[in-house]
C-alpha positions in Angstrom: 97.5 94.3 106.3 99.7 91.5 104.9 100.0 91.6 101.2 98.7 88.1 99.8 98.4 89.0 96.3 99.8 86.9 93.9 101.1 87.4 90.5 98.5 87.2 88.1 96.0 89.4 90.5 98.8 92.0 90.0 98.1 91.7 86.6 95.1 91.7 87.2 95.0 94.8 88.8 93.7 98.5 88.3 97.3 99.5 88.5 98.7 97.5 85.7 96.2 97.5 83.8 96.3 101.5 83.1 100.0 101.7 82.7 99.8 98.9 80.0 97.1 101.0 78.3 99.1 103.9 78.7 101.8 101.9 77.2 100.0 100.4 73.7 98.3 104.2 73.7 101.3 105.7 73.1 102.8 103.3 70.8 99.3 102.7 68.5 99.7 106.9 68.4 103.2 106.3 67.1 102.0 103.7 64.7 99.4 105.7 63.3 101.6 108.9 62.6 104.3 106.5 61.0 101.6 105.3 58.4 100.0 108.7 57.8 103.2 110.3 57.4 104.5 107.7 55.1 101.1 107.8 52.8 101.8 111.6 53.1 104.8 111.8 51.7 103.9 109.3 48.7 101.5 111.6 47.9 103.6 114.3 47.3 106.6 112.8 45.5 104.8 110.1 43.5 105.7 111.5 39.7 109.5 112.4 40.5 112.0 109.9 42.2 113.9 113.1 43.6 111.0 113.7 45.5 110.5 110.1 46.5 114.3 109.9 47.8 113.7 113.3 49.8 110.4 112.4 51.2 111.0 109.3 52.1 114.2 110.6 54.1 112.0 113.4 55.5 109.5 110.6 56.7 112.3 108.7 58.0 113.4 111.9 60.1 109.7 112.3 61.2 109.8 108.6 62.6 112.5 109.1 64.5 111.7 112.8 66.4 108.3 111.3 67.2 109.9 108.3 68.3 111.9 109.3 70.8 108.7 111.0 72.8 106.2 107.4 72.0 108.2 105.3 72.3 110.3 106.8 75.3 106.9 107.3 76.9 105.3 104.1 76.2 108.8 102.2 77.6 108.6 104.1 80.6 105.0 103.0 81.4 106.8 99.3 80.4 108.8 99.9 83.1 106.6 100.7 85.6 104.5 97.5 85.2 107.9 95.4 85.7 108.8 97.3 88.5 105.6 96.6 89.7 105.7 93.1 89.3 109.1 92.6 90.4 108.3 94.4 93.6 104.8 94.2 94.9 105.2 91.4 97.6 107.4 94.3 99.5 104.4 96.4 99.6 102.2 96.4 102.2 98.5 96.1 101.7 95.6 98.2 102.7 92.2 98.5 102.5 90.9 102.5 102.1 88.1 104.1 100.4 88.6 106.4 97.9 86.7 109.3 98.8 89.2 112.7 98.1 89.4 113.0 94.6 91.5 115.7 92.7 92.5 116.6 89.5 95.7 115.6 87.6 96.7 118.8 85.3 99.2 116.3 83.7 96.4 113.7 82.4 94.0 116.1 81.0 90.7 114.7 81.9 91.7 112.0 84.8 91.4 112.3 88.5 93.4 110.4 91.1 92.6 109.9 94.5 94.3 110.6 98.0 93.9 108.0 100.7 94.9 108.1 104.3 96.3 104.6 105.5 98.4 104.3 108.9 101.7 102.9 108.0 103.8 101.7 111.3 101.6 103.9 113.5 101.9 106.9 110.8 99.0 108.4 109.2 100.1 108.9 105.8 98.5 110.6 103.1 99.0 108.8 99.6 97.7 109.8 95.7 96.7 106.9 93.8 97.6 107.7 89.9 95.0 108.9 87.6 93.6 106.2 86.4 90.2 107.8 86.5 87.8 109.7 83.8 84.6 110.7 82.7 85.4 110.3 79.4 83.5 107.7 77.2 86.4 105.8 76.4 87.8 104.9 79.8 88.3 102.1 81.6 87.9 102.9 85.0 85.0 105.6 85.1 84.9 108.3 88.5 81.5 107.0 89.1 81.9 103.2 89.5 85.0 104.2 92.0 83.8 107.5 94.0 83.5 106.5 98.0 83.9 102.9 97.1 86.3 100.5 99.0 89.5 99.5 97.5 92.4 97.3 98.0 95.6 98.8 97.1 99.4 98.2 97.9 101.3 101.3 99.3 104.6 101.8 98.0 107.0 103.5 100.3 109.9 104.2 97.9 107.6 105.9 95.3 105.1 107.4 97.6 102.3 105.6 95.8 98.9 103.9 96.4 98.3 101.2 93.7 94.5 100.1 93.5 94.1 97.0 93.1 90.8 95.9 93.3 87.4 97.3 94.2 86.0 95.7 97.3 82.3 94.3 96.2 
């Protein structure tokens, strides 16, 4: 199917809306440990300024080694929502229900879905990412999107099926 999507339904969609979660996730935990640390270590070197200097270096070398894993994280879910947008007219479009769900072992509590679509006369089948939980504080919950149709763009470079939208 032709893909007739235009920007702002990209940003719109499923697909970037998860990865720009993902994204302020990862840098609100980074924010948060910055802040505790930092009260932490005022804490423990309020009455001498030796301790101050050291703790505040300490914190400084805190901010750093967990800044390089949130923030590295959190850019590369960035990147992912500009490569989406600066690609997504070259993906074609297809309409599938999502009926084959499966766990994801590296997003502890998510599921994704695998979709068959027939690309050039190819049956292909194609995991979405997990954007989908259970958990009270998701989005996108399993049951709103179990055996419901979906419109997604299929990405051949990456292998991917990108929801969307959920067909009413």
């Amino acid at each position: 199917m032709k893909n007739n999507f235009t920007i702002d339904e990209i940003k719109e969609s499923i697909e970037f809306k998860w990865r720009k979660d993902q994204a302020l996730l990862h840098l609100k935990i980074w924010l948060i440990i910055v802040v505790a640390t930092f009260f932490i270590a005022l804490l423990i070197s309020a009455n001498d300024i030796e301790l101050f200097v050291l703790g505040i270096l300490v914190w400084l070398g805190w901010i750093v080694i967990f800044g390089l894993v949130f923030l590295s994280s959190s850019l590369f879910y960035y990147s992912k929502t500009k490569y989406l947008l600066k690609n997504y007219h070259n993906f074609s479009s297809y309409e599938v229900v999502l009926d084959k769900v499966l766990t994801s072992y590296m997003y502890r509590g998510s599921v994704y879905y695998t979709v068959v679509i027939n690309d050039n006369g190819t049956t292909r089948n194609v995991d979405t990412n997990p954007y989908f939980s259970s958990l009270p504080m998701s989005k996108f919950k399993c049951e709103d999107f179990n055996n419901k149709k979906v419109i997604g763009l299929y990405d051949d470079n990456m292998n991917k099926f990108y929801i969307i939208k959920k067909v009413n």
